[in-house]
NUMARLUM-9789 format. One record per atom (N, C-alpha, C): residue in three letters; x, y, z. Coordinates in pm, whole numbers, plus 50000, padded with zeros to 5 digits. Example, Ala and Ser with C-alpha at 12.3 -4.5 7.8 and 13.67 -1.06 7.14 Angstrom:
ALA513194943150780ALA512304955050780ALA513204967050780SER512854977550708SER513674989450714SER512905000350787
//
This chain:
UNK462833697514377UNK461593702614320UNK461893710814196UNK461543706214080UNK461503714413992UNK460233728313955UNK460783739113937UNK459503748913933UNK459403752913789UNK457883756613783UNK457493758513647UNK458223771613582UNK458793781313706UNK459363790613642UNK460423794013512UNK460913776213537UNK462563771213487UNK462053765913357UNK460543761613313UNK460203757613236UNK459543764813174UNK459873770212994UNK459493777012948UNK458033777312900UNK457733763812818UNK456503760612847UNK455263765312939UNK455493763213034UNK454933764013180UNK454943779313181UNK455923785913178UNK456283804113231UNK455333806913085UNK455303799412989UNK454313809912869UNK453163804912915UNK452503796912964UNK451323787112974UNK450423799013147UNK451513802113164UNK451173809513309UNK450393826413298UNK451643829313167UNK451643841413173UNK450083845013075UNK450243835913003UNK448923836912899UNK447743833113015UNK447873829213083UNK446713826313142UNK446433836613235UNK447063839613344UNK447223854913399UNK446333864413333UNK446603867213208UNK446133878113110UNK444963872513103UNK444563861213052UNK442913857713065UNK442653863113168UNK442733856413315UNK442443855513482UNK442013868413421UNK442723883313409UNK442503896313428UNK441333902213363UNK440943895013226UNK440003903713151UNK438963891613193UNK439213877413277UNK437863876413308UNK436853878713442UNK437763884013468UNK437703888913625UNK437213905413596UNK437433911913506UNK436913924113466UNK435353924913383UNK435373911513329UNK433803908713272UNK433103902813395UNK433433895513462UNK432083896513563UNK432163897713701UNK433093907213720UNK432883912713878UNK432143931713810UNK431373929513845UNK430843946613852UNK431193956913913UNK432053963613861UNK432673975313927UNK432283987713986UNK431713988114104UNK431443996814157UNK431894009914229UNK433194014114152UNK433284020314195UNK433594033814194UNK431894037914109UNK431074048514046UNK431834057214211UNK431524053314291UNK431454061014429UNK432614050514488UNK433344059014584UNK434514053314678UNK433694042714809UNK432734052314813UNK431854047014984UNK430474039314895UNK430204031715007UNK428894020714902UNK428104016915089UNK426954020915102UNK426394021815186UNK424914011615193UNK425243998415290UNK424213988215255UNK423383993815376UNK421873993615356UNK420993999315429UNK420083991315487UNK419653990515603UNK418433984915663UNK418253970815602UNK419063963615683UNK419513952715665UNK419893944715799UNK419553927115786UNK419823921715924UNK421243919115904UNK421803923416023UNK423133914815953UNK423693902316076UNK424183892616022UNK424643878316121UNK425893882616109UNK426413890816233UNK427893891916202UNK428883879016223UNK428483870216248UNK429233855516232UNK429823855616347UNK429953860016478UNK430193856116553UNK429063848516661UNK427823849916641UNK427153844516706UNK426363857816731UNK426523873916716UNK425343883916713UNK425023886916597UNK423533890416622UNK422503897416522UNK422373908316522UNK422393916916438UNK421783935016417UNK420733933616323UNK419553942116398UNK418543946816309UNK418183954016255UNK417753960916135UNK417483967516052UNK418963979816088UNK419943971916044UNK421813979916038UNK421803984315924UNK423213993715884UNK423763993115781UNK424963990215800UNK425823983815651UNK427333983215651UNK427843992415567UNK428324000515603UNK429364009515472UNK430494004415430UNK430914008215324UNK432144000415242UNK432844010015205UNK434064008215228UNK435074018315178UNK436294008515075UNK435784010014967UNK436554000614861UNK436783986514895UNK437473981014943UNK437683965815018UNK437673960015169UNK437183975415205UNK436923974215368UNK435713978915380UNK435153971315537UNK433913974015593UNK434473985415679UNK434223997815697UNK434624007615798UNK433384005115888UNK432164008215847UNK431394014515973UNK430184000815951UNK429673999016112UNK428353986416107UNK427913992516202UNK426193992716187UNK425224000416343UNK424304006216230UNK423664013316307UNK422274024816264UNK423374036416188UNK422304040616124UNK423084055816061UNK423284064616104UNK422784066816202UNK422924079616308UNK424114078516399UNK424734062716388UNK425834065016441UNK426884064116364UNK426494067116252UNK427724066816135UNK427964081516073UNK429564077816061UNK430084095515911UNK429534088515767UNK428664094615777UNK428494086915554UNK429314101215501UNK429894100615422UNK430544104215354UNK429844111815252UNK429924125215224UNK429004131215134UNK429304121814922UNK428544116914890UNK428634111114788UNK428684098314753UNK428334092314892UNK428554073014911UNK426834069914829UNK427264059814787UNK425804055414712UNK425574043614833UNK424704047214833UNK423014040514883UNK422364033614862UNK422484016114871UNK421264009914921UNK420754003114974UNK419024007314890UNK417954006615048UNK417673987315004UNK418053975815121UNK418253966215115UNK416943960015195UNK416413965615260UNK415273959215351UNK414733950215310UNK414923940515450UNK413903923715433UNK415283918715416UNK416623923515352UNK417413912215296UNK418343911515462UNK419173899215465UNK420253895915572UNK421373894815475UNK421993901215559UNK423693899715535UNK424503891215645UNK425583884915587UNK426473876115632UNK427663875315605UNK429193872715660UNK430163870715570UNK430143862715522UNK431173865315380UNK431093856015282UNK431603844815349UNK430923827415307UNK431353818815364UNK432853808015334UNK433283800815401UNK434633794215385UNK434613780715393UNK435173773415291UNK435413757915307UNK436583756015300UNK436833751015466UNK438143749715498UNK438483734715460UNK437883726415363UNK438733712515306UNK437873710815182UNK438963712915052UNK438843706714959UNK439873706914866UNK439443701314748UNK441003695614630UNK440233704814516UNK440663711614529UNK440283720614369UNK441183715214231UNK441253718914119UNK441393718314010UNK441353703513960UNK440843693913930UNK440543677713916UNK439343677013867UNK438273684213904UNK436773681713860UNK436793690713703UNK436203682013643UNK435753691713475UNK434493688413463UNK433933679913532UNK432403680413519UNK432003670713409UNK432673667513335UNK432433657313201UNK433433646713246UNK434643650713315UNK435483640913351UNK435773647613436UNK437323636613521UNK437633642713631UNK439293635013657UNK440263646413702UNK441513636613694UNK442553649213610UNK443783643113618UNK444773655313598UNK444843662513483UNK444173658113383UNK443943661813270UNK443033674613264UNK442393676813367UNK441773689113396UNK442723701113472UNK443543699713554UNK444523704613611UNK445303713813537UNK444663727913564UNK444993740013520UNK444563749613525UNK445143767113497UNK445203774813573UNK443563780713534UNK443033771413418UNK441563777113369UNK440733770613421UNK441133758113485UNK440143749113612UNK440213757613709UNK441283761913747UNK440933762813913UNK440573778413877UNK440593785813795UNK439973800613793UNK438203793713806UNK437963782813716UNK436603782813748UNK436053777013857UNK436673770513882UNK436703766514049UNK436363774014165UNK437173786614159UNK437543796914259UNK435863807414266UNK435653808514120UNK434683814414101UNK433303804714096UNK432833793214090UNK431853784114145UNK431723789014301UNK433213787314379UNK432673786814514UNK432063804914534UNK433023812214459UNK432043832214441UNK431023826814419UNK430153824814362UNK428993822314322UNK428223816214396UNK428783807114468UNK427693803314569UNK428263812414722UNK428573822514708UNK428943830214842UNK430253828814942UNK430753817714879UNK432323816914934UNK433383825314936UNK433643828514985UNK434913842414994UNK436353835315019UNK436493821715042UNK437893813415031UNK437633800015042UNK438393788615015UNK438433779315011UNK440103776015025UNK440013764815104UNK441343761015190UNK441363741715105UNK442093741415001UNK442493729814911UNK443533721014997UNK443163715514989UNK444683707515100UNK445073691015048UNK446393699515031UNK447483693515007UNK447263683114858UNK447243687614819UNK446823683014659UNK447003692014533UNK447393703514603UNK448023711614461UNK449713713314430UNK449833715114309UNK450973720014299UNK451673732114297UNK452943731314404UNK452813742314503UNK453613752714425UNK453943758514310UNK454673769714280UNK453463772614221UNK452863763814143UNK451223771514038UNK450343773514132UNK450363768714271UNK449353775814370UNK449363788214425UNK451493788614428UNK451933799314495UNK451693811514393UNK451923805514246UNK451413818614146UNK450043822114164UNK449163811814181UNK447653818214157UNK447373826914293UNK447983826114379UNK447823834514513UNK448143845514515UNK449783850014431UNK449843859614389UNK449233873514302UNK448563865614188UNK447563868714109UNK446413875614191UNK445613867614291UNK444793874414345UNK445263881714416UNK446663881114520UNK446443890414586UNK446613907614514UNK447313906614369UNK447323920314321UNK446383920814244UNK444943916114289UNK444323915714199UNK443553914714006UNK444683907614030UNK444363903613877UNK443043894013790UNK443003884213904UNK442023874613917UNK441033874914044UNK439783872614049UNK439033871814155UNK438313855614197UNK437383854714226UNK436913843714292UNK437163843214416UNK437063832814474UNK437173828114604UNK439113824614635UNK438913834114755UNK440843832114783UNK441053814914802UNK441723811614727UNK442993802614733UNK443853802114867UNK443383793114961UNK444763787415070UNK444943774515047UNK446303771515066UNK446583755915037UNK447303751715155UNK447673738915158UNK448093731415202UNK449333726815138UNK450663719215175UNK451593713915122UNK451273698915194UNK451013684915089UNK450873675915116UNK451913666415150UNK451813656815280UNK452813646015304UNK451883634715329UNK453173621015304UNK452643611515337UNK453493599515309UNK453103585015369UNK454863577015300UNK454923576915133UNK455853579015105UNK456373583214959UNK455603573714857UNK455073579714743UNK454163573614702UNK452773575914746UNK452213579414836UNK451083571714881UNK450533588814955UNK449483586315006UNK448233596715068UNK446903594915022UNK446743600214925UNK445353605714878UNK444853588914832UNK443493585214830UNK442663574314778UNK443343569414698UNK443133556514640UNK443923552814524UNK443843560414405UNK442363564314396UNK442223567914268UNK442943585514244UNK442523593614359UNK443073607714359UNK444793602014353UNK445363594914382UNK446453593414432UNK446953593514282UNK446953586914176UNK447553585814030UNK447143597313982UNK446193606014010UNK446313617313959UNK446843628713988UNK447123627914103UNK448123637814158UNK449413640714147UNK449993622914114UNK451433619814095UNK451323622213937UNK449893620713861UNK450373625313707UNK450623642613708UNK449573650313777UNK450343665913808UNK451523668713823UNK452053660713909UNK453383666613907UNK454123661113827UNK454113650913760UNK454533652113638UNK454313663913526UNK453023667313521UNK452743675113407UNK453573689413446UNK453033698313528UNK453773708613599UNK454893708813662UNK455713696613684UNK457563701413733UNK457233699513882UNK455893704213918UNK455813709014080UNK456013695514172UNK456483701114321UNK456113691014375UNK454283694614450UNK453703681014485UNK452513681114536UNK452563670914607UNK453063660014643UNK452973651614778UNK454513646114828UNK454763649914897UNK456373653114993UNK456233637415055UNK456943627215008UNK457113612915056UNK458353618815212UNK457353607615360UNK458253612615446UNK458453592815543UNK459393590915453UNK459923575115509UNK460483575815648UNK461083585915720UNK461563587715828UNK461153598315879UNK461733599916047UNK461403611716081UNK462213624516023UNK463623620116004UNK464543630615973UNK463773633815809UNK463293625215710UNK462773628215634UNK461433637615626UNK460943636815778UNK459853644615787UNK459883657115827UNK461143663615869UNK461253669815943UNK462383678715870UNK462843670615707UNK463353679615585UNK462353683215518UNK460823675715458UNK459983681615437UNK459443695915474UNK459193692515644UNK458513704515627UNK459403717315647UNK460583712615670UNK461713727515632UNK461223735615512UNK461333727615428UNK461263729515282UNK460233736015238UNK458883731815379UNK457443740615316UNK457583749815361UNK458083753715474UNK458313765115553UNK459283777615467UNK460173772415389UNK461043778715279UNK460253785715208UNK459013777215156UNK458093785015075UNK457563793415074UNK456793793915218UNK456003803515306UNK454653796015288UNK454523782015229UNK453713778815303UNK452663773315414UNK452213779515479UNK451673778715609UNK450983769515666UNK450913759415547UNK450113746615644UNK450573732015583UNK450523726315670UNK451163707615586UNK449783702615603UNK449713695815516UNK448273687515536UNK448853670015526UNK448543660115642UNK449343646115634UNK448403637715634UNK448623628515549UNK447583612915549UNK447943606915668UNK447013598415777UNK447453590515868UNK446343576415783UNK446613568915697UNK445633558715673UNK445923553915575UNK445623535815572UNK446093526415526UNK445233524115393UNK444613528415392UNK443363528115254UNK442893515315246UNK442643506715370UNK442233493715384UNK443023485215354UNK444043488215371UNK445193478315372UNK446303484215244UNK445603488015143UNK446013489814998UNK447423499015020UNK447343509515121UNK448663514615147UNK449603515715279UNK450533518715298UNK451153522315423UNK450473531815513UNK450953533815635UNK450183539615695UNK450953547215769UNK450973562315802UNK451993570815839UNK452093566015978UNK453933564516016UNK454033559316158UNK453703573716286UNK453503564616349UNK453393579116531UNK454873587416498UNK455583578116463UNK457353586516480UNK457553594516396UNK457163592416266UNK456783600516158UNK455993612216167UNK454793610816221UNK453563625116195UNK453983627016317UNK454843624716449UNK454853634616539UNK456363643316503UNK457523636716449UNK458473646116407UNK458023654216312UNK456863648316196UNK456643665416070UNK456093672116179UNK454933670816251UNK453813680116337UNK454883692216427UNK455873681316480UNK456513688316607UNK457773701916498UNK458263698116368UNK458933702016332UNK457763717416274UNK457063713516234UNK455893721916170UNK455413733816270UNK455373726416399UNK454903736816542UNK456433748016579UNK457633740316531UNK458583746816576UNK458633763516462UNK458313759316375UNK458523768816232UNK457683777216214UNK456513774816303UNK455213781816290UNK454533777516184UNK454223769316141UNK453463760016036UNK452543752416114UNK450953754016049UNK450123742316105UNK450103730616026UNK449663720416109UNK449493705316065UNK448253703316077UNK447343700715981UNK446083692415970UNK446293677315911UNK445323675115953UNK445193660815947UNK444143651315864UNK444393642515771UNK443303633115746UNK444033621615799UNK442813616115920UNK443083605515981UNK442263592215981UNK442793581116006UNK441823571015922UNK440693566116005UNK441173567816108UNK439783562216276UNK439783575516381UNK438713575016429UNK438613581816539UNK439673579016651UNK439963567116630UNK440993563216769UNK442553566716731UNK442373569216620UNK443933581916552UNK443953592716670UNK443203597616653UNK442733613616714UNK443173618216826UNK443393608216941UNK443893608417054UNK445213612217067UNK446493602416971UNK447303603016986UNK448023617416867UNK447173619016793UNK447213625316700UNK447193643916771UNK446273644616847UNK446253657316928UNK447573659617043UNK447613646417075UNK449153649417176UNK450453651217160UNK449973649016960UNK451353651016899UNK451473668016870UNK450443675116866UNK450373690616882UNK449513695316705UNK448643680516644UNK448283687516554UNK447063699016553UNK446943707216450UNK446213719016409UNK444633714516462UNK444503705016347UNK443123703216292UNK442963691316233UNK441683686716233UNK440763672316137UNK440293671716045UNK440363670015976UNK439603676115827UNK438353665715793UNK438553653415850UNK437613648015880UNK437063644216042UNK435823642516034UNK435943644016240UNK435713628616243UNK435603621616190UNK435183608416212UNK434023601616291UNK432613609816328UNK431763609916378UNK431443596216382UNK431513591116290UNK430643577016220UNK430433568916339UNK431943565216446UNK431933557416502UNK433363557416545UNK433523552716728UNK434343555616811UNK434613569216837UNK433883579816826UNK434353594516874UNK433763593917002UNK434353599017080UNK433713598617208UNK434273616017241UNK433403615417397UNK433853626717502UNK434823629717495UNK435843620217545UNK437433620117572UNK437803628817456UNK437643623117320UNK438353629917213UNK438283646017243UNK436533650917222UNK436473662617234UNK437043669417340UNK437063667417416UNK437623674817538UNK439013676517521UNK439443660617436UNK441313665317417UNK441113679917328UNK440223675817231UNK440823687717112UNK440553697017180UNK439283702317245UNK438803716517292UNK440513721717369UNK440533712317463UNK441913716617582UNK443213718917458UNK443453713017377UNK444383716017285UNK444293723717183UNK442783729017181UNK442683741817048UNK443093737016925UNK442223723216922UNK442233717116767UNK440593717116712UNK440683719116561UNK439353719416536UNK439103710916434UNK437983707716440UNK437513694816410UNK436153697016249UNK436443693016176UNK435903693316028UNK434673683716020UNK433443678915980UNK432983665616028UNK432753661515861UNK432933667515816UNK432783661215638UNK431743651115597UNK430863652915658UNK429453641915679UNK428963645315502UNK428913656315416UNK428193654215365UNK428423645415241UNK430063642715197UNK430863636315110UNK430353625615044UNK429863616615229UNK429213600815189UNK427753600915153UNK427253612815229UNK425593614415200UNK425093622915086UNK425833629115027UNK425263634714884UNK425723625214761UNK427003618114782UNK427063608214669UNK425573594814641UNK424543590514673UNK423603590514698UNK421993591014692UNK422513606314637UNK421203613514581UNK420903622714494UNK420143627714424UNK420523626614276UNK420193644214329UNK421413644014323UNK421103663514306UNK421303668014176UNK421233664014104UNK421373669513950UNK420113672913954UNK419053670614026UNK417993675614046UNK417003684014124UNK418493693314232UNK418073708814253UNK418503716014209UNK417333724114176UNK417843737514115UNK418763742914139UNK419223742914259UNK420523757614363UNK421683749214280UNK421773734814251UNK423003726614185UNK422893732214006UNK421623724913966UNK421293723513853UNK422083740713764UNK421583749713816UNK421913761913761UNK422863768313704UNK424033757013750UNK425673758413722UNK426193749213678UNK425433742313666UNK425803727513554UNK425713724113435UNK425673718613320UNK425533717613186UNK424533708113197UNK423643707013122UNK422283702013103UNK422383686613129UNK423503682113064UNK424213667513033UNK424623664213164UNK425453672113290UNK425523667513376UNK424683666713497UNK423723674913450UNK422593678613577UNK421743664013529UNK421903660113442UNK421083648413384UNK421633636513462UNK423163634813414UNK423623624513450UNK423693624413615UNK423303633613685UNK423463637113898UNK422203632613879UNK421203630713828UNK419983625813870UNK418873614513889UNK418303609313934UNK417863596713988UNK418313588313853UNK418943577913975UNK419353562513887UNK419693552313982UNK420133541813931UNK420183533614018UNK421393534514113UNK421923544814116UNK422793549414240UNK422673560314327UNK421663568214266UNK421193580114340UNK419393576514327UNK418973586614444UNK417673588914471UNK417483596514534UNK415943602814495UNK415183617614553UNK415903618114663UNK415503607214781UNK415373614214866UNK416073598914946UNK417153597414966UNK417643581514948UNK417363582915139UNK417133569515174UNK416513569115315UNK417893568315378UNK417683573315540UNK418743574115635UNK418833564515734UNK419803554115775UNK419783547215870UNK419973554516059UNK418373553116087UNK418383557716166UNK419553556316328UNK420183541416294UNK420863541416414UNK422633551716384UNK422653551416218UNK423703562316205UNK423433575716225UNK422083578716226UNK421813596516283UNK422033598216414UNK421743592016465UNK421973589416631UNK423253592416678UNK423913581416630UNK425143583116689UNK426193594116608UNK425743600716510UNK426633613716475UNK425813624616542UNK424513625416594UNK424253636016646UNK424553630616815UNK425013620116855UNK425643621016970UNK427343622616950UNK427673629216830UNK429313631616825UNK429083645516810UNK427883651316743UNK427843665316770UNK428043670816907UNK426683668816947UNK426473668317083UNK427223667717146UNK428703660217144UNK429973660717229UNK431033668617216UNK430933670917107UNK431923685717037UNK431193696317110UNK429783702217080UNK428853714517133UNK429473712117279UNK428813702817365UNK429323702117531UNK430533705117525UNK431633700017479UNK432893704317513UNK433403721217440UNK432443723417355UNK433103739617299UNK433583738817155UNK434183728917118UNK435023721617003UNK435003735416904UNK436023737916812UNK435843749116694UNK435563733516592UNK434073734716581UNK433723727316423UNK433803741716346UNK434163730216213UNK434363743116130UNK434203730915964UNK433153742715899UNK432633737715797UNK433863735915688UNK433343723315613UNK434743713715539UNK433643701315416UNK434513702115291UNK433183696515267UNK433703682215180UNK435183690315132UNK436153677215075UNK435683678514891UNK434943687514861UNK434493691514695UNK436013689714620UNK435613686014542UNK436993681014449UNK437583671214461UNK437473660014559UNK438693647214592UNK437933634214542UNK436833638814466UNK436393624614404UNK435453631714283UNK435403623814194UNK433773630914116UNK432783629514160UNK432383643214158UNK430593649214088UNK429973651714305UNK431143658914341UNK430943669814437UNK431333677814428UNK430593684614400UNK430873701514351UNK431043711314469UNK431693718114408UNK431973732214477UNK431153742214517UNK431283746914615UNK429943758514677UNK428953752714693UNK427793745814627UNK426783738814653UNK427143734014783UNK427853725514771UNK427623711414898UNK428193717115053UNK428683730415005UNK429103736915124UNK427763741315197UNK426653747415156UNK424943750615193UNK424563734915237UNK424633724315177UNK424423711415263UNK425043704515352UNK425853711515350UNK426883709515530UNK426243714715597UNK426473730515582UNK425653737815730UNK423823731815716UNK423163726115633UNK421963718115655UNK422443706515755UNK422993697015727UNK423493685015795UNK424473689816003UNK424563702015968UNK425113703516092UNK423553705716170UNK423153714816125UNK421713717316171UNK421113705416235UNK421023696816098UNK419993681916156UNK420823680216260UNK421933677016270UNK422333670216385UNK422423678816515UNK421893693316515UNK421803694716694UNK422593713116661UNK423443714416564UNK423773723416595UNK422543739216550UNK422793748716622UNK422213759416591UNK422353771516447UNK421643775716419UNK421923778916305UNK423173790516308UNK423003799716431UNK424383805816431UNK425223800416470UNK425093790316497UNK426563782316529UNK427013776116409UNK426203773516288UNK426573765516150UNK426853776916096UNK426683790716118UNK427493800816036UNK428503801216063UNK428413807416240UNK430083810816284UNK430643798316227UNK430543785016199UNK431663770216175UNK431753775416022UNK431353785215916UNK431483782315783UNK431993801315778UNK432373808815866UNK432443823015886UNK433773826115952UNK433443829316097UNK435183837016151UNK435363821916273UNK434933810716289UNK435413799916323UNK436793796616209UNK435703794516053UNK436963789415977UNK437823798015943UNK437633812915954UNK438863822115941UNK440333822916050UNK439643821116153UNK440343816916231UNK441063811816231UNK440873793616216UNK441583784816241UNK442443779716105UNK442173790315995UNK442773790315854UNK444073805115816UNK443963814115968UNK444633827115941UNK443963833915879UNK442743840715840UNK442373846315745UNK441873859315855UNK443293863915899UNK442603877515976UNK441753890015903UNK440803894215965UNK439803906515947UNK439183899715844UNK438783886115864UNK438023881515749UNK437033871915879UNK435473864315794UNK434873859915881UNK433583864315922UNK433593877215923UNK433013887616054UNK432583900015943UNK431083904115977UNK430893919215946UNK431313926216070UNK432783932916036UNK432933947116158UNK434083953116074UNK433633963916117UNK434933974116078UNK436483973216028UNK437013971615968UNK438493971315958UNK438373954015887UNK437523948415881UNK437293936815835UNK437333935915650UNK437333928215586UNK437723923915460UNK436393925715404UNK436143931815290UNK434523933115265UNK433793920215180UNK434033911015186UNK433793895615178UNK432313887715211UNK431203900115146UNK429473898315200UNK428633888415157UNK428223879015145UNK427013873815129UNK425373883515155UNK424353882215063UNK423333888215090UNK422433884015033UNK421323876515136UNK420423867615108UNK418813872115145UNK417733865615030UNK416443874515019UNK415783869315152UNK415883855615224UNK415253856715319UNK416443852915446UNK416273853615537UNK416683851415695UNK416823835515679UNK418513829015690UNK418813818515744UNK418563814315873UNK418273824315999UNK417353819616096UNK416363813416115UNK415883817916002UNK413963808316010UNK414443795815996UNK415463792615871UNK415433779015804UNK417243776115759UNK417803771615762UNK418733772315714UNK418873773215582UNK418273764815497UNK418253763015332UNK417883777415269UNK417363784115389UNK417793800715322UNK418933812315284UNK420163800415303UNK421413806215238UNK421253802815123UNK420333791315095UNK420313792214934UNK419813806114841UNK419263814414913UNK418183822914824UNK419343832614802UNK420263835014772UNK421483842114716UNK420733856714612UNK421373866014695UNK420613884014608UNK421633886714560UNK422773891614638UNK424313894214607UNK425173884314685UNK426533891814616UNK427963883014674UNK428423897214659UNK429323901014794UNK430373910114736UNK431883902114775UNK432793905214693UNK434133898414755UNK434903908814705UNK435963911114816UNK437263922914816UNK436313934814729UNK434893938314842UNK434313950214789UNK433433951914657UNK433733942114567UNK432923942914459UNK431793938614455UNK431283938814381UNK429723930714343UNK430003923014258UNK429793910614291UNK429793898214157UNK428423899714112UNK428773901213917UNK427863895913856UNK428023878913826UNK426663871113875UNK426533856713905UNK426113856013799UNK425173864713717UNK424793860813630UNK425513860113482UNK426333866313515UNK427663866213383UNK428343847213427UNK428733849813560UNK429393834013583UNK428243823313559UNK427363825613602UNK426383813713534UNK426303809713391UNK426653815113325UNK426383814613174UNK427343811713162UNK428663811013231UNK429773802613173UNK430113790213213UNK429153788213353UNK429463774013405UNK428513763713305UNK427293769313253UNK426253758813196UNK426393754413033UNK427333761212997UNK428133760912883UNK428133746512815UNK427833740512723UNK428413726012739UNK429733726712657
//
């Protein structure tokens, strides 16, 4: 693996960009912190585990939530600013635990976009629509991922935290055809590696040494033939990376090509699904394997159903788009208003819900934004938890799957959850996602690591042409 560090190019290309990240991360996060303590008032809050508080407050102590309840059972701090929030709900900020960041430019799409000023705007699309992290898998390149992680964590840059994945698959091959040449042109461009070819087991099982070297914490593996077009990772293969990965303390997620993967795929000891494969052949059996094995399951339904329909023509999309592309997302002869649903396919994905809910399953919201054009970021994450809804699930159950479900099953301790000692990572919305779900759209604030995002500074840079 060559690293960009060794390349001078690259080490000036990094460092100059860094220095942007910093002064643009200082123009539109709003700094609040006139006062140390910041006191949200009379407010519902969905602490994402599945309870509600009514008319609460949350206090903030710089990047932590210290205190949640009534005020009378709180220390406010003589000098904490105050405010009075009533009518609004609070939530943690939300998480999409599957997608390919830096590839989309919105005018085009492909490696030529791939850089550290894509994925800053990237990071900050999903801020903007209330995301507090996003989990990219296995499609970046892993020393410029490992830098941009750094960056945020000393705060230099903000947006939505950065977790990745380190990608495998037989050499050559993983991602779609088309993501697939662009990924292998990344690592050309950047030195990095980004998809770890594993022809054997002993080859699979030097891979994920190697990710583990890094420190990073998750392999993400193709199991699928792309309809013939590629190889297809053997059982001997994804159970030596998985088993080598479980030994090191590394998780293994999975994109798998059938539901009838899944079976053998869980007994090999993997993590997670990034797709659940609802469509067809999921049954009981599956769920019950994953529940008993503490695997969680992604259902990525909305990927195939928003390509479709012409969202260049809602507003909650339209607002962050350039005029030219909100044009080109909108009704044509490949998209429509309101494109009709085959009723015998609703059925049988809300009888794959339905079998995950009975068995317990951790679904956990995943949306796949970035691995093809013109699915955007943050948006399509609000039409997941819609689509979980239609199909059966409850509305606090489509939080906890996009809240401290996906913190969870991503490591993102004291994140997830409004409580104490927790990461101050808020969403705050004008009406109650209880009534309706599409009321996460009505977005008042975002706070992330304590601040207040100004949206309206990032809006004006996404609509830019």
């Amino acid at each position: 693996m060559k690293s960009p560090l060794k390349n001078h190019s690259i080490n000036a290309a990094l460092v100059l960009s860094a220095l942007m990240f910093g002064v643009l991360a200082q123009l539109v996060m709003a700094q609040n912190q006139s006062a140390e303590n910041v006191l949200l008032e009379h407010l519902r809050v969905i602490v994402g585990d599945g309870a509600v508080l009514s008319d609460a407050s949350v206090l903030l102590r710089g990047d932590t939530i210290v205190a949640v309840g009534q005020n009378t059972d709180m220390q406010i701090p003589e000098g904490t600013q105050r405010l009075d929030l009533s009518g609004k709900t609070l939530l943690p900020a939300l998480i999409d635990a599957h997608a390919h960041v830096g590839y989309e430019g919105f005018s085009s799409w492909g490696a030529q976009n791939y850089n550290l000023d894509t994925l800053e705007d990237h990071l900050n699309r999903y801020a903007y629509y209330g995301f507090g992290a996003v989990f990219s898998a296995g499609s970046d390149p892993d020393a410029l991922a490992l830098q941009l992680q750094s960056s945020q964590a000393s705060g230099e840059i903000g947006g939505a935290r950065l977790v990745f994945a380190a990608g495998m698959a037989p050499p050559g091959q993983g991602p779609n055809n088309q993501f697939l040449v662009e990924a292998l042109q990344v690592e050309r461009q950047t030195g990095n590696t980004i998809l770890r070819g594993l022809g054997n087991p002993e080859q699979a099982r030097s891979a994920v040494q190697a990710v583990a070297a890094l420190q990073i914490p998750f392999i993400k593996l193709w199991v699928d033939d792309r309809g013939g077009s590629q190889e297809k990772l053997q059982p001997e293969i994804y159970r030596a990376a998985i088993g080598e990965a479980n030994r090191l303390g590394l998780a293994a997620v999975v994109h798998q090509q059938f539901a009838g993967d899944m079976l053998d795929l869980i007994d090999a000891g993997t993590r997670g699904f990034l797709h659940g494969r609802l469509e067809e052949g999921f049954t009981a059996e599956i769920a019950t394997a994953a529940k008993q094995h503490d695997v969680f399951i992604v259902p990525n339904l909305g990927l195939a159903e928003l390509r479709r329909e012409a969202i260049g023509e809602d507003e909650f999309l339209a607002q962050t788009l350039p005029a030219s592309v909100a044009e080109r997302l909108s009704t044509s002869t490949q998209r429509q208003a309101m494109p009709e649903k085959n009723p015998q396919l609703e059925q049988t994905l809300h009888n794959s819900f339905e079998a995950m809910l009975s068995a317990n399953v951790d679904v956990v919201l995943g949306t796949d934004a970035g691995a093809v054009p013109d699915h955007p970021f943050g948006y399509t994450g609000h039409r997941e938890l819609e689509i979980f809804v239609r199909h059966g699930m409850s509305t606090t159950q489509a939080i906890s799957a996009a809240t401290s479900v996906a913190a969870k099953v991503l490591g993102l301790k004291n994140s997830g959850q409004v409580k104490p000692g927790f990461r101050a990572d808020l969403l705050i919305l004008d009406a109650n996602p209880l009534d309706d779900i599409r009321n996460t759209r009505k977005i008042h604030q975002v706070y992330l690591n304590g601040k207040l995002l100004n949206r309206e500074a990032l809006a004006a840079g996404f609509t830019a042409e």
